[in-house]
C-alpha positions, -999 to +999 in steps of 0.1 A: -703+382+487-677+383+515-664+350+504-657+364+467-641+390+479-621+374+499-607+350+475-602+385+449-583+401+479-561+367+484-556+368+448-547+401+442-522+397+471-507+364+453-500+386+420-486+411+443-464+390+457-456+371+425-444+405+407-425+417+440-407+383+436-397+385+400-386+424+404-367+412+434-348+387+412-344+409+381-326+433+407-304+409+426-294+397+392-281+431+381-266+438+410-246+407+413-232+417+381-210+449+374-218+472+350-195+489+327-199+520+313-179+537+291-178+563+266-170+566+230-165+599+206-164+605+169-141+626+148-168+630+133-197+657+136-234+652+139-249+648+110-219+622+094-237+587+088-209+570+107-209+591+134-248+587+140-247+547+135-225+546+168-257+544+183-264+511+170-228+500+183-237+510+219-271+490+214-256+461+203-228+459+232-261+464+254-278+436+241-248+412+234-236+420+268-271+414+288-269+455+298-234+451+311-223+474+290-235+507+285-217+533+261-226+571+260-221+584+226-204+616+216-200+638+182-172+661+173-159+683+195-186+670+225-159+662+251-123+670+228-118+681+196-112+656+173-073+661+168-075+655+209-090+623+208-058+595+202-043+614+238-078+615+252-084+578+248-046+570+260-055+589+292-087+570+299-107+604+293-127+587+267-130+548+268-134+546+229-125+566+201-141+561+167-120+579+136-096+570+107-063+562+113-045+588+087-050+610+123-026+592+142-001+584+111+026+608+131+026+585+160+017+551+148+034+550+113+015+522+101-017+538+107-007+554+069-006+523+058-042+509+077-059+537+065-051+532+029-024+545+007-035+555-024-047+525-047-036+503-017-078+490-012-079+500-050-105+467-060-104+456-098-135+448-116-169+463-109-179+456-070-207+476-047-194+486-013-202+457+009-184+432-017-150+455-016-157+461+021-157+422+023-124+416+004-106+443+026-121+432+062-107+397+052-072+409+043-070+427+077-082+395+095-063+369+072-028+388+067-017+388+100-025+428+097-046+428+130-020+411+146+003+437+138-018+467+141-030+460+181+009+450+187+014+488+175-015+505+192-011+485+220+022+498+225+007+533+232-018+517+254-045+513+235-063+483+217-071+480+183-111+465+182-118+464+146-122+479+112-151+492+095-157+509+059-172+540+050-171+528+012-153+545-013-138+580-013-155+601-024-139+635-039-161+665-050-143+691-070-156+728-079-144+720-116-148+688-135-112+670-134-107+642-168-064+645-170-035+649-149-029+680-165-059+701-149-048+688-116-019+712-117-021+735-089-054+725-079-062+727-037-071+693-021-082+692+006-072+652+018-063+630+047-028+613+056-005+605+025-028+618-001-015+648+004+022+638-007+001+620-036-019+650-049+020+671-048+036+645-065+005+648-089+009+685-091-015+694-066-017+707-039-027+681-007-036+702+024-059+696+053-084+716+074-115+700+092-143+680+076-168+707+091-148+741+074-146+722+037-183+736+025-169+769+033-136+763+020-152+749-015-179+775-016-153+804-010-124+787-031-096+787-004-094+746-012-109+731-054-118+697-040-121+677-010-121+643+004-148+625+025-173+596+026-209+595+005-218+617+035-200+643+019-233+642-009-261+632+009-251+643+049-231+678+043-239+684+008-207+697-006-223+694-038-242+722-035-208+742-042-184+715-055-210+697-082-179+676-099-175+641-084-137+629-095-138+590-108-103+570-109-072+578-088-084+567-052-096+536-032-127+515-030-127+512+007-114+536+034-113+516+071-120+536+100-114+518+133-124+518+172-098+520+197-102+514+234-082+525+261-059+493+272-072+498+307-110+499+301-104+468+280-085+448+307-109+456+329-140+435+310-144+400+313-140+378+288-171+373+274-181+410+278-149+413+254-163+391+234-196+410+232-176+444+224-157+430+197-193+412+183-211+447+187-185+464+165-191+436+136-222+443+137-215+480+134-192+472+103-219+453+086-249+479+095-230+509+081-226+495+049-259+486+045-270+521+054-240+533+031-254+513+002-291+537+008-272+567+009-251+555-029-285+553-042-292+591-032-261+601-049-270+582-080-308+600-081-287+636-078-261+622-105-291+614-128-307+647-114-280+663-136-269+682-095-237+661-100-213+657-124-190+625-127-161+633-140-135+604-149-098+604-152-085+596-181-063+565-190-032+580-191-036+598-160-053+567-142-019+548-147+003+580-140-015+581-105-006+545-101+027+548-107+030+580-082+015+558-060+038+529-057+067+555-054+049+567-025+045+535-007+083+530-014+088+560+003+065+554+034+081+518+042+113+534+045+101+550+078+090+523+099+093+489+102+059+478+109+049+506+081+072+484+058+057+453+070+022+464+065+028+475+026+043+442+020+014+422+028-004+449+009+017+439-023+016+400-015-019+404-015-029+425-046-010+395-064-042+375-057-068+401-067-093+396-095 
């Protein structure tokens, strides 16, 4: 008996020591590495599909980067209010910022142009989401556009990471839209040059934050407003604005991440590496999830809770024609703006 225990006491002291040994290394592993931690807010609120996938981002750099780099996530207006965050990230208040670039179009000019001018990411032919997703992402990446766009950003120190879509836009109206005729003196509430589009249309473009347009549809201080599917099945604008506008608009909309210059010089290679994987995997992940939520919108379409509503032909190419006036117009203010719409227009040449 004093034997056995014995040789269960020596054992139980091996495993002891065994597990002391491998926590010990775990630990001096860690801490022979740095960790970087930063933090990255939305425009967006809680609630907006994009917004709430930035957790997967964070995991991803977690896991790409071996837990070197951990992001805190943050909603509109968590640390800043959304119209703060461009000077936020500049100052190094916020490592990441994650929004469209229409916000920043009156400091980075071309930031129009990256976010889409109207029928700019306009994709013939009958596509889902992830195949006009794919055609844009490989314009950015193959025009020499991301080249030009982190020159840009870079010059108000920050750098451009990468694009992602939030699929098409998507416009709910409190009145069901077929000619250009009934847009006249309509309210829209829109993003970055589609408000000079919707006035040259006879509209009226105006703006006011995502989070005030159920009131302002539901009230009638705006008739229609712009978003992402979350507009259906996140905030439910349909609930007061049942008429979903077809024709006129784009089949993509890129957002983007942008990270302060410093925070970025300061990783490693490869844990630059890892951020910039970690954010194509977020691009891929929130189209997939976009695709489940287009399949929502569908069921309340044949629900008979929403209306499409489709431009007619004439106004369809009326609306194309405002629009190439309009990116005439928007080249003449800055070069890399100019630049930016050209290999817009050499590149529509070779759509199908």
């Amino acid at each position: 008996m004093k034997k056995t225990n014995g040789l269960l006491i020596g054992a139980i002291i091996l495993v002891g020591i065994f597990f002391t040994f491998v926590a010990f290394g775990s630990v001096s592993a860690i801490a022979g590495q740095k960790i970087y931690r930063m933090k990255i807010q939305s425009a967006y609120p809680r609630g907006d599909i994009s917004m709430e996938l930035l957790k997967y981002f964070a995991d991803r750099a977690k896991e790409r980067s071996n837990g070197r780099i951990l992001i805190s996530v943050f909603a509109d207006p968590e640390l800043v209010p959304a119209e703060q965050l461009f000077e936020a990230t500049q100052k190094g208040t916020l490592d990441m910022l994650h929004a469209v670039a229409a916000m920043w179009g009156g400091i980075v000019p071309v930031g129009e142009v990256e976010f889409g001018l109207p029928y700019a990411y306009n994709i013939p032919g009958d596509k889902d989401i992830v195949e006009t997703g794919r055609i844009v992402r490989d314009f950015f990446y193959n025009s020499g556009l991301v080249k030009l766009l982190r020159e840009e950003y870079g010059k108000h120190g920050l750098f451009w990471l990468d694009m992602h879509s939030y699929g098409k836009i998507i416009t709910l109206s409190r009145t069901c839209i077929t000619s250009c005729s009934q847009l006249k003196g309509k309210k829209f509430r829109v993003e970055g040059s589609w408000a000079d589009y919707y006035n040259a249309l006879g509209a009226r473009g105006t703006y006011i934050p995502g989070t005030d347009a159920y009131m302002g549809l539901k009230l009638g201080t705006i008739d229609a407003s712009q978003w992402d599917i979350s507009a259906i099945t996140g905030l439910k604008w349909y609930e007061v604005a049942p008429y979903w506008l077809i024709g006129g608009q784009n089949d993509v909309v890129p957002g983007h991440i942008l990270v302060n210059m410093k925070s970025w010089n300061a990783l490693p290679s490869d844990l630059k590496q890892a951020l910039l994987g970690a954010a194509e995997d977020y691009y891929h992940k929130l189209l997939d999830s976009y695709m489940v939520e287009y399949k929502k919108a569908d069921d309340l379409v044949k629900a008979g809770k929403i209306t499409k509503c489709a431009l007619d032909e004439a106004c369809d190419k009326k609306c194309e024609e405002v629009a190439n006036k309009l990116w005439d117009k928007i080249a003449k203010r800055d070069p890399a703006a100019a630049k930016a719409i050209e290999m817009i227009r050499k590149w529509r040449k070779t759509l199908k």
